[in-house]
Structure formats: C-alpha cells, structure tokens
N, C-alpha and C positions, 0 to 999 in steps of 0.2 A: 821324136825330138821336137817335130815342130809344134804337136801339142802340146808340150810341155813347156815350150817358150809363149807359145799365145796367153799359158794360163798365168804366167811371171807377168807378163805384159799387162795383162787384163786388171794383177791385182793391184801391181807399181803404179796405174791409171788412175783407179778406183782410191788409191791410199792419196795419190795428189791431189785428187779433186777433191776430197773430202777435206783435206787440210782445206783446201784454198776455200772452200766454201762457207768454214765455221770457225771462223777468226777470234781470237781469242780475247778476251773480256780485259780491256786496261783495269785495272784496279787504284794502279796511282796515282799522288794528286799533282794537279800543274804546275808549273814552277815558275815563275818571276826570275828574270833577268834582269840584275843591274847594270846600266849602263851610265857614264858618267865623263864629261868633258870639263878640261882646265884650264885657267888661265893665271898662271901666277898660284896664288894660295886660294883662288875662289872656285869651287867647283859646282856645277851644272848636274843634276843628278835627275835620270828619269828610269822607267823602268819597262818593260816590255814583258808584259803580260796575256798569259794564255786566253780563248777565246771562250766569253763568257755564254753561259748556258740557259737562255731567257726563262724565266719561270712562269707557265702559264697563269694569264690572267694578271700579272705582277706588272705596274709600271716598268720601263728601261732598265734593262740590268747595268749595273755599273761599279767600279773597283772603288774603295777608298784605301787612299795608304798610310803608314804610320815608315816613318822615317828615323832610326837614330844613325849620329854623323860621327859618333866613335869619341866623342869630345866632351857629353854631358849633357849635349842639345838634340833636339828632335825637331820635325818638322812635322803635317798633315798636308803638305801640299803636294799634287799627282809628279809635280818637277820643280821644285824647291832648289836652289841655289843659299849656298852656305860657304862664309869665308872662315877659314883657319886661322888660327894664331900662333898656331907653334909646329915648326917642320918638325914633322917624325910620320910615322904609319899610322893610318886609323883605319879601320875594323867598320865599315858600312853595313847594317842592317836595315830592311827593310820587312814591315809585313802588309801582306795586300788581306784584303778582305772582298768576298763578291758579294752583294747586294742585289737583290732582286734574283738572285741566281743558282740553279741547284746546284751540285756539288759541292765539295770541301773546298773550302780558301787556297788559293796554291802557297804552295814554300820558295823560298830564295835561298841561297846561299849567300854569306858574306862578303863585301866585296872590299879588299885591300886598296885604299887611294895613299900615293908617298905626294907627303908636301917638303916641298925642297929649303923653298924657304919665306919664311911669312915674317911682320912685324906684329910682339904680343903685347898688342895694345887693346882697349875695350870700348870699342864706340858702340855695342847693343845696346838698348835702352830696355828697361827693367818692364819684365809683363806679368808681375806677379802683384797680384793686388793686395794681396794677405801673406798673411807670415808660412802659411801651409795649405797646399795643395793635396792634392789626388786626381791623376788623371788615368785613363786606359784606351788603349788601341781599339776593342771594340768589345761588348758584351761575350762574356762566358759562353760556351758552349761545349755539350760534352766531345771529349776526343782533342779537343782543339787546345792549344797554347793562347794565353794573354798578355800583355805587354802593362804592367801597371807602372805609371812612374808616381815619385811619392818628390814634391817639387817641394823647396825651403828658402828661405828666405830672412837673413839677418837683419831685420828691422831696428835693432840697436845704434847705440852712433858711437861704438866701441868695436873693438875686434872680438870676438866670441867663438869658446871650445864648447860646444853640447852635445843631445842625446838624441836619437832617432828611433820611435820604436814601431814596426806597423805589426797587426796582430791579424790573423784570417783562421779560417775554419770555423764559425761558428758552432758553440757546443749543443747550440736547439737543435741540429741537422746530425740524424746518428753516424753519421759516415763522414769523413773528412772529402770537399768538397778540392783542395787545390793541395799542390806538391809546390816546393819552392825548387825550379829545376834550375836557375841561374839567378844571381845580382851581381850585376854592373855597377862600379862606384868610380869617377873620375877624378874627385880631389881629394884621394888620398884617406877612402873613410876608411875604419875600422868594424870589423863583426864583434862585438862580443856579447854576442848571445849566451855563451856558457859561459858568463859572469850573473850569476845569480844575486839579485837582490834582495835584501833584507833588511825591512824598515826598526829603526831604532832610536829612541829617543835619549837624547844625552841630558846632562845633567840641566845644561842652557836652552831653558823652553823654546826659544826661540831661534834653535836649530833642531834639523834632523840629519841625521846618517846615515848612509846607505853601506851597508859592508858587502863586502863581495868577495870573488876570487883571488884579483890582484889585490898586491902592497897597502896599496893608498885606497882608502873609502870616498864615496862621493858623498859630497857633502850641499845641502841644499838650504838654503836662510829660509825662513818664514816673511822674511823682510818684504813690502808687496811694491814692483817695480812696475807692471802693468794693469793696473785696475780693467782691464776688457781681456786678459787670460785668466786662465784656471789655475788655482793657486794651490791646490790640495792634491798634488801630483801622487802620493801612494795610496790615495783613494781611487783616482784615476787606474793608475796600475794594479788595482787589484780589483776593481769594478770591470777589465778589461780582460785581465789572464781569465776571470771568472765565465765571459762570455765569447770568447774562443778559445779555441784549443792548440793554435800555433801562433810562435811570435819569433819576431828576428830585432834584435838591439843593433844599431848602428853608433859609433861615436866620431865625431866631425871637431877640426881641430883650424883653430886661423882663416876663421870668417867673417871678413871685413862687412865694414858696416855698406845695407843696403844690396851686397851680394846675393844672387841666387846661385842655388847648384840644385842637382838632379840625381835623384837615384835610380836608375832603373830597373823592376824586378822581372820573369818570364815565370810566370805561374801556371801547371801542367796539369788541364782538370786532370781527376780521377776516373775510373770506369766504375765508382760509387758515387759519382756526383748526384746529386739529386737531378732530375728529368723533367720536374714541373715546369713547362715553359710561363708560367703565371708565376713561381718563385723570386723572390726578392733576397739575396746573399749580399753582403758586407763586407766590407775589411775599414780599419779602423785603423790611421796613422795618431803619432803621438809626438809630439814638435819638443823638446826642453831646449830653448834657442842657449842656453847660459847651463851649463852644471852646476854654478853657485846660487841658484834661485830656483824654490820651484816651480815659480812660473813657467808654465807650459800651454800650446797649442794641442786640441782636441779634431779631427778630421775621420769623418765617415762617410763611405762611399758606395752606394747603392749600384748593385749593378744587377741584370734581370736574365735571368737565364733563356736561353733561344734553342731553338733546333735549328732556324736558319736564318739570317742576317738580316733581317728587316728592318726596315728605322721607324715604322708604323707599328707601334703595339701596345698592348695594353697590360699593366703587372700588379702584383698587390702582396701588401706583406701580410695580408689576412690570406695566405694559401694553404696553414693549420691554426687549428686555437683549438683550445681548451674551451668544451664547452660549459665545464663549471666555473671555469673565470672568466667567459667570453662579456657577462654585464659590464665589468669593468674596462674593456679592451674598447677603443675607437681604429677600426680599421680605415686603412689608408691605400689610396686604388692611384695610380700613377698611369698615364696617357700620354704618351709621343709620339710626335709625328714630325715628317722631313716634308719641305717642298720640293720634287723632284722635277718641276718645270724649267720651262726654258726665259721663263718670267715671276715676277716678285708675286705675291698671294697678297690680299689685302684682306679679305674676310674667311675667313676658317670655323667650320661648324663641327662639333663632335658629339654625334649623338651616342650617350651610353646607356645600356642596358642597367637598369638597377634591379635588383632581386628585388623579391616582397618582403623578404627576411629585414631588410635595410628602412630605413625612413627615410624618405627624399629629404626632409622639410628640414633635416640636420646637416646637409652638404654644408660643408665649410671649404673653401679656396683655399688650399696651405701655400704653393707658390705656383707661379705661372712661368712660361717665358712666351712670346715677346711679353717683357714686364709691362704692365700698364694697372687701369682702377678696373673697379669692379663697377660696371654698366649699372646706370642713373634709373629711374623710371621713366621719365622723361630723354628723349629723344637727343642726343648732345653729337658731336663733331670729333671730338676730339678718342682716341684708340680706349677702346675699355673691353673688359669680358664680363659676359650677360649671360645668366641660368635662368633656364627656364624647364618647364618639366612637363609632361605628358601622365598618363598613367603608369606608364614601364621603364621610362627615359629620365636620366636628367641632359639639356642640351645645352652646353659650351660653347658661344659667340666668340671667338674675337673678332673687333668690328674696327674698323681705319687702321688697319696694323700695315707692317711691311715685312714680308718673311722673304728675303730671295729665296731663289729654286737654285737649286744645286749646278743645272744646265744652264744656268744663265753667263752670258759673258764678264768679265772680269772679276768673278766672284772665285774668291782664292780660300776662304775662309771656308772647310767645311761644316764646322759648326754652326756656322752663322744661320743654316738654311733651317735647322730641326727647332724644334718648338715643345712642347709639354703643357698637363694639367698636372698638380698634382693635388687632389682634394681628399677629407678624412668625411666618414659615415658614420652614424647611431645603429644599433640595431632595432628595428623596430619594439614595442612593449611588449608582442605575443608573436615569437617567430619558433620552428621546431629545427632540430637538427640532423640537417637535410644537406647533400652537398647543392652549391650553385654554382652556375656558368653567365658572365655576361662579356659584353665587346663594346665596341666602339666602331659607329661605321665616321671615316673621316672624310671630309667635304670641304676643297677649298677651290673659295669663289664658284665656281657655275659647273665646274668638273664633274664625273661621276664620283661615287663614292668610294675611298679605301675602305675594307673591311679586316679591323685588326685581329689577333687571337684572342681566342676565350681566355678570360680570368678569370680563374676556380678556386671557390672557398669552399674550403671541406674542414669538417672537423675530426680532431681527436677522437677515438676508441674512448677513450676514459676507463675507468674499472668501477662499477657499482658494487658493492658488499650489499649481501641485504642477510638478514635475520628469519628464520622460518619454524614454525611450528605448528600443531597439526595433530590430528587424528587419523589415523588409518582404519577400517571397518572392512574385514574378510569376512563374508559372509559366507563361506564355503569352511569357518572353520567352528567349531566349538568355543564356547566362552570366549571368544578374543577381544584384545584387549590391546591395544598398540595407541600408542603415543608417543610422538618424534620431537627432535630439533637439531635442527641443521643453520646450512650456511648457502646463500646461494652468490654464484659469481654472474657477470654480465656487463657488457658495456654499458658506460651511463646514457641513463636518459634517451635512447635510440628513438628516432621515429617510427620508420614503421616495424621491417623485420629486422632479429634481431639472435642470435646464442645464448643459450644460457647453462651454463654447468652447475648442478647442486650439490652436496655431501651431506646425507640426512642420516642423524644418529638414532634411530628407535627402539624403544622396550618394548619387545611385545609377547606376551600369555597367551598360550591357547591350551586347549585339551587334541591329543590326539589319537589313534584310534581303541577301542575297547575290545577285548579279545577274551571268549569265553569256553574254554575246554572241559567235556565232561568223560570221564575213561572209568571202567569198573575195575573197584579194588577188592579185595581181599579185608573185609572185617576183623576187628580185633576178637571178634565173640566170635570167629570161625564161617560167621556166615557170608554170604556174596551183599556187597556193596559197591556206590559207585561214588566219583570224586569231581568233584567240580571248581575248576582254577579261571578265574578271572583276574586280567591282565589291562590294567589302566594306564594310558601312558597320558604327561602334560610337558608345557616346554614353556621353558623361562627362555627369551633369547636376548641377545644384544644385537641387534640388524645395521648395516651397512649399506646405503643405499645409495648409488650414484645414478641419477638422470643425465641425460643431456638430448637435450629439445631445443627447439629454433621456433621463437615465438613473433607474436605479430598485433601489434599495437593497431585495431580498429580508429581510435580516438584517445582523447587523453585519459578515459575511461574504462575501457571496453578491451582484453588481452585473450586473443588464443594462442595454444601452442600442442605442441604437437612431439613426441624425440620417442630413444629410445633408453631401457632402464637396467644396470648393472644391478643386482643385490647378492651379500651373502651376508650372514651370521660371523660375528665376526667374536662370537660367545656363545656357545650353547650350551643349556643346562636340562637335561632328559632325564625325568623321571619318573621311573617303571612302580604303578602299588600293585603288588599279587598278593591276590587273598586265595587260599586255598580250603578248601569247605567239602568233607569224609559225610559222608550217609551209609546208614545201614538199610541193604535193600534193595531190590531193583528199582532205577528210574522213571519206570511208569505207576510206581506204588507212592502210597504215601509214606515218605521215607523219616527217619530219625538223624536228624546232625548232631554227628560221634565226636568231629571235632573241628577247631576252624581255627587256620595257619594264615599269618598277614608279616607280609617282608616288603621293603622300599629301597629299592636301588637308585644310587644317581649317577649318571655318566658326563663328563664333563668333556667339550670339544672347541677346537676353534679355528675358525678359518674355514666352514662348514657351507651346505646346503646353499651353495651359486644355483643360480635363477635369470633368467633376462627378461624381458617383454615389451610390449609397446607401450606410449599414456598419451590422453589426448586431455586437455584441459581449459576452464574457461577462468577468466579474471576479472573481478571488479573493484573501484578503486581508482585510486590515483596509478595509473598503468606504466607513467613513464619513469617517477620517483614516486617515494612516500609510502604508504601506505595502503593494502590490496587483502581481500580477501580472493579466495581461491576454491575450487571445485577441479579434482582430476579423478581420472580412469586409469588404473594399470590393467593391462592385460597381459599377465605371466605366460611363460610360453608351459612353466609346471603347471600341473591339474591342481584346483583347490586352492592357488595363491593369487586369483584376482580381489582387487580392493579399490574402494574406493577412498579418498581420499580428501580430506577438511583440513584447508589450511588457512593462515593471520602470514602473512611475508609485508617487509618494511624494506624496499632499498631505499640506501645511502648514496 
C-alpha cells in the first residue's frame, strides 16, 4: 500500500512541475484600453496600452493612434480632446499601431460615451484644403485591418446632392489585395453600389444619362462649372472599373456650401495579399460634388506594403514590369522617413543605392516634403535639397530645414515629424533582366545612420514564341532522312539561366533492317532445290518530339543547354518488300533461278515507338531574342536512335 501511494505521489509531483516549468506560449495580440473623462459635452480621451516590445537595433519603440469620435471626426493625437454637438451615444474607436516594435498592433474594443446634453452649433474651422481627401490609419500589412477615410468637401456656394465612388483591388495584382469588412457613414450617406451605371447619350449633345436601377436616371450637363476639375466623368469611370477590380458608390444628399464630412472605411488585407514589402497598392477615390454636372474630383492614394511598422522606408512602383515594355516605363522609387528625436533635424541626408540597370544622370525630384527648391551650385541660406552621386548612390540633402521629432515637446501633430523623396529614373541604354535590390541608409544631422528596406525590382516571366527548324542526322541508321519544325516556348529575353520547352514536328525516312532466308525446296522438274526469301523493310514516320532543357545565356551571344527528351511516332508507315527467288539444285552448286516472287506490304500505326534520352547543346547568335543558330546531341536511351541535330531558331 505504501508503494503504491509513493508511486501516485511521485507522478502528481512530476505532472506539477512539468506544468509549472513550461508555460504555455500567449498567442494573442494586446489590447488597448479606452479610457475617457467628461465635462459637460467635452470629452478627454486616452488610452492605455500594452507594453511595447523594443525592436533590436530600432530607434524607441512607440504607439501612434488613430481615433474615430463616433461623429464623423477623428483625431491622431495619443489624448485628443473632442466636443460633441448633439446628445445621444457615440461608438469610440480607437487603433494603436506599434512602431519600432515586434509584434502585432493591439485591438481595442469600442467604447460607448452618452452626452447628455450639448449645444449643435459649429465653431470647427475647415481643415480641408481641397475638395477631396484620402487618408489612412497606417500602411497595409498582411493579417492586419486599415482604417482608410475618404474626406469631401462642398466647395460650391450652393447646397449640393452628389456621388462618391472609391474603387481598390487593383487588376495588375492576381489576387484581390483588401475585403471591404465595414463603412461607417454619419450624415446620412446612401450605398448604391448595386445601381449599375450606364453611359448614354440623348438626343441633346450637351447632356448625358446615366440609367440605372432605380426610377429616375442620373443625369449629368456637359455644361463646364469648374475649369481645375475633370469634366469627362464616364471616361473617368470606366478608365477606373478597368484598373480595379472592387468598387463601392456612395450618394450624399444636403451639403451646404463649404462643409466637410467623412466617410470611414476598415479594409481587411487578404491572406493573398501580395508580401512585397518594396510594393506600392492603391485605391483611387472619385468626388461628383453636384449629380447635375460632371464635374468631378479624381484622388489616389499610395500606400506601401510592410511586414512591420516602420516610418523609415523605402518603396517603388517599379516592383514588376514587363520587360518588353519596360523602354517605355519611368520607374518611380519613393523614400520616407520620420524624426524620432527628442529635437527638430535641420539637415537630413539619404543615401540611396542605385542599380547599374538605372542611369543616375535621369533622377528627376517628383515631390518632396519638408517642401522647399532644389539646391543652387552655389552655396545659399535659405532650405533646398541638393543630389549628388557617387558611383552606386544618388545622395539627397535637405539643407536649413525644420523636421521636429516626434519626442519633442508640444509637438501634437504626428505627421508633422515624417518627411519623404519621392523621385522617377531612366533605365539605363544597355541593362539585362536581372532582379535588383537597393536601400536607403538615413542620416539626420550628426546621428548614426537608419538603414531602410530593400526595394526590389524584378521582372515579368514574359512568354517568348520562337520558330525552329532543322535537320536531324542518325547516323546509326540507313538512308535517313529527317527534317523538322517545331515551336519553342520560353521566358522572354532571360539573363542568364533560363527553361525552355519545345514541340518539334519531324518527317523522317530510313531503311530498316534486311533479312535473308534460304530453305531447300522441292523442284518443279522433280529434282532437289533451294529458295531464297529476302525481306527489306523502310519507314516513312511523322515524329513527335518534346525537349525540355534549362539553358544558360553565356553573353548576349554565346547559349548552352542542357534537358531531357520525350519522342514518339505519332504516324507510322512500315514497309515490308519480299522478294522470293526458287533454284534448281543444291546451294553450293551453280544453281538455275526457276522463278522469282516480289510482294510489298504496308502496315500502318500510330501513337508508336516512345523513346526518351538526354541533349546537350550549344548556341550562336542573338541568345536572348532574335535570331540563333544551333548545334545539339540526343542521346536515346533506345540502341540506334542517337542524332545529331542542325537547327535556324528565331524567338519573339
């Protein structure tokens, strides 16, 4: 008994201590706590957030938040104070973001504030400087939620009912990149997205109609009320369904002039999101302030895909191209960076990496921020950014600027501290296609250096067709005779190694083997005789021939390769001549031919005589397009089917 109790004891011991020992793995992400104090109809809002998780080597880790107040407005400030205007319940969201920090972003819960009772009066003053906005809580990331607000603005000096459209998923990216998992609307918008548009021209040139689901069609003047909008609004809308693949209509009804309002959407990547952190995605708003005109505002919105929250980084919408249309393309490489001190930056250097692919001597500045000129030759005073270049670098000055730092005291604005390049390239006259990686190391004032992420230009696969024809020479067979043409497949233009799959059609003649049998007969004149049957065979065929080998561009001249080789007969035509030849006499005599018999059979097959083997092969020529001759080896795994091979190949 009492062993048997020691051994309970022993294992109840052993099972607790192993619990306690190997604690089990949190998986879930932190969560932000709202917290919020009143006074009347003005509320005081901050939040209380989980404890950040420094990222080696990363300046300060640190939250930034995005704030909506349940009302149509939002904030970025970490404790933002916001007054109400109309007593009822609003809906507090918040989303934190962690910077400089591994893990996931935490979640919040919404938090319910009742205003009891407020006066609905508007003393905001208007922060919209343009008729149409686009803003976002923070860069895309896969797994993660984004917060895009699409911000509008009744610049008229009339009351105004119009149209809202934003469109996302871009159709270059095979995969649908975002889900629409919520929109928030506070004055009262309308969805109707499943009111289909269709453009129609009435009899009066100088309208058009919109027909649609409901009753009444929308109707749009040609009449032009703002010379600085876009007036060709179903070119718009069909220039835009054409380059995404998701869109959402909004209509907005009794917006006084000078008003802003706010739409808010939560857009849920996919777990097909595209992964390129050097990627550059879109979404594309579309303003009709008026349904009786079609003047409209156009808005796109660059946003860079991340694996983790950084404000230093570097992106580019050159992260696929077509390398057969790449002459025509000017890629564009975009650089930001945040001051995260505890004081303002005055000089900021960004050294970037340029491929060889690219030509320095074409950098063009598209925009900057802090705004300023572009640096004199001459020595001047006054804020400018100055390029200058090395052999691998182009280097980005800005010089007497003022960037505050994020840590600095009364700086409430988190925007205000980030900064950017954003500049377009040539490619150089003779470059190959090759993926590239470059970066940005960033430098402000006498600091050490940030080093942002690589931005990787890669190209398209492409399909090259090429054309092929040729002689084959079996020297292991009789009279042969073979001549092909085919087709060959391949990526275009590849550097160096590369696949390539062929389908080669060939006629080819030989003789096969000769068969001579002699037996002794029986003579018509009674005496002993013998017979001699000779048996000729030859062969017409239709051949099927599939390679596929992985070659290797020496130079733009110079091709080996190397695969393995499918063939069969995909027609055969066999035929047998027996001549049969009677002597009077025995075989070792000089004999008399009594008679001579000749018959031709032909047997017809197909889908015959499979084969495999290896080929190794050299190429000269224009290697990468164009025009090549050719030299290959088969070696059939069958006896008697090795050949060599003379071919003329053209890819396209």
């Amino acid at each position: 008994m009492k062993t048997c109790f020691s051994i309970i004891l022993f294992l109840t011991t052993t099972l607790m201590f192993s619990q306690t020992a190997t604690p089990s793995t949190d998986t879930t992400r932190g969560q932000s706590e709202i917290n919020y104090s009143k006074v009347n109809n003005t509320v005081t809002i901050n939040a209380k957030t989980p404890e950040l998780l420094q990222t080696a080597g990363a300046p300060k880790a640190f939250y930034t938040y995005f704030w909506e107040f349940g009302d149509g407005s939002y904030s970025r400030e970490a404790q933002p104070k916001h007054t109400y205007k109309k007593a009822k319940d609003y809906d507090v969201r918040l989303w934190t973001t962690n910077m400089y920090s591994s893990g996931k972003p935490p979640v919040s819960r919404p938090k319910k504030i009742r205003i009891d009772a407020a006066t609905d009066t508007d003393n905001s003053s208007a922060s919209l400087t343009t008729a149409l906005d686009l803003v976002r809580n923070r860069e895309p990331m896969p797994e993660e939620d984004i917060v895009v607000v699409m911000r509008y603005k009744n610049t008229k000096d009339y009351e105004t009912n119009g149209t809202l459209h934003l469109f996302y998923n871009e159709a270059q990216f095979k995969a649908d990149n975002f889900e629409m998992s919520d929109a928030r609307f506070y004055h009262n918008e309308k969805d109707i997205s499943s009111s289909e548009v269709i453009v129609a021209n009435d009899i009066v040139n100088t309208d058009y109609f919109y027909a649609s689901t409901t009753r009444q069609p929308y109707q749009f003047k040609t009449i032009v009320q703002d010379s600085t909008e876009r007036l060709n609004l179903p070119l718009t809308l069909a220039e835009s369904q054409a380059k995404y693949r998701a869109s959402q209509t909004i209509a907005f009804k009794n917006m006084k002039p000078n008003e802003e309002r706010n739409l808010f959407y939560t857009l849920k990547t996919t777990p097909e999101m595209i992964k390129d952190t050097s990627a550059i995605v879109t979404i594309r708003g579309v303003y009709v302030p008026d349904d009786n005109y079609q003047n409209h505002k156009v808005k796109d919105m660059e946003m860079e895909i991340v694996t983790s929250h950084d404000p230093n980084k570097m992106s580019s919408n050159a992260t696929f191209l077509n390398y057969r249309l790449v002459r025509y393309k000017t890629p564009k490489f975009k650089i930001k960076f945040q001051n995260n001190g505890e004081g303002p930056a005055t000089t900021i250097r960004l050294e970037t990496d340029i491929p060889e692919m690219f030509d320095k001597s074409s950098i063009r500045v598209e925009d900057m921020y802090p705004k300023c000129k572009i640096c004199p030759k001459e020595v001047v005073q006054y804020s400018c950014l100055d390029t200058t270049f090395t052999d691998t670098q182009a280097i980005f000055t800005f010089k007497n600027i003022y960037l505050p730092g994020s840590e600095q005291k009364q700086v409430k604005d988190y925007d205000s501290t980030k900064g950017f390049v954003k500049y377009s390239i040539k490619f150089s006259d003779d470059f190959h296609k090759k993926k590239t990686k470059s970066r940005t190391a960033i430098i402000f004032d006498k600091n050490d250096p940030i080093i942002t992420n690589y931005s990787t230009t890669r190209f398209l696969p492409g399909i090259s067709i090429g054309a092929k024809t040729g002689y084959n020479s079996y020297s292991d067979l009789q009279d042969s005779k073979s001549y092909f043409i085919g087709t060959t497949v391949s990526p275009y233009k590849s550097y160096r190694w590369y696949w390539q799959v062929e389908l080669l059609n060939s006629f080819h003649s030989y003789k096969g083997n000769t068969t001579v049998r002699e037996e002794n007969i029986d003579s018509p004149t009674g005496l002993f005789g013998f017979q001699r049957t000779t048996t000729e065979q030859s062969y017409d065929n239709i051949d099927w021939e599939i390679p596929v080998l992985v070659r290797y561009n020496i130079n733009n001249y110079i091709g080996l390769g190397a695969g393995l080789q499918g063939a069969f007969s995909v027609s055969e035509q066999k035929t047998e001549h027996i001549k049969v030849e009677q002597y009077e006499g025995q075989q070792s005599e000089i004999n008399l031919l009594m008679n001579t018999f000749e018959t031709e059979n032909e047997i017809t097959n197909s889908f015959t005589h499979f084969r495999t083997g290896l080929l190794i092969e050299a190429t000269a020529g224009f290697a990468r397009i164009g025009p090549t001759a050719g030299l290959r080896y088969v070696f059939n795994f069958k006896e008697d089917y090795n050949y060599l091979q003379l071919y003329a190949l053209w890819k396209f």
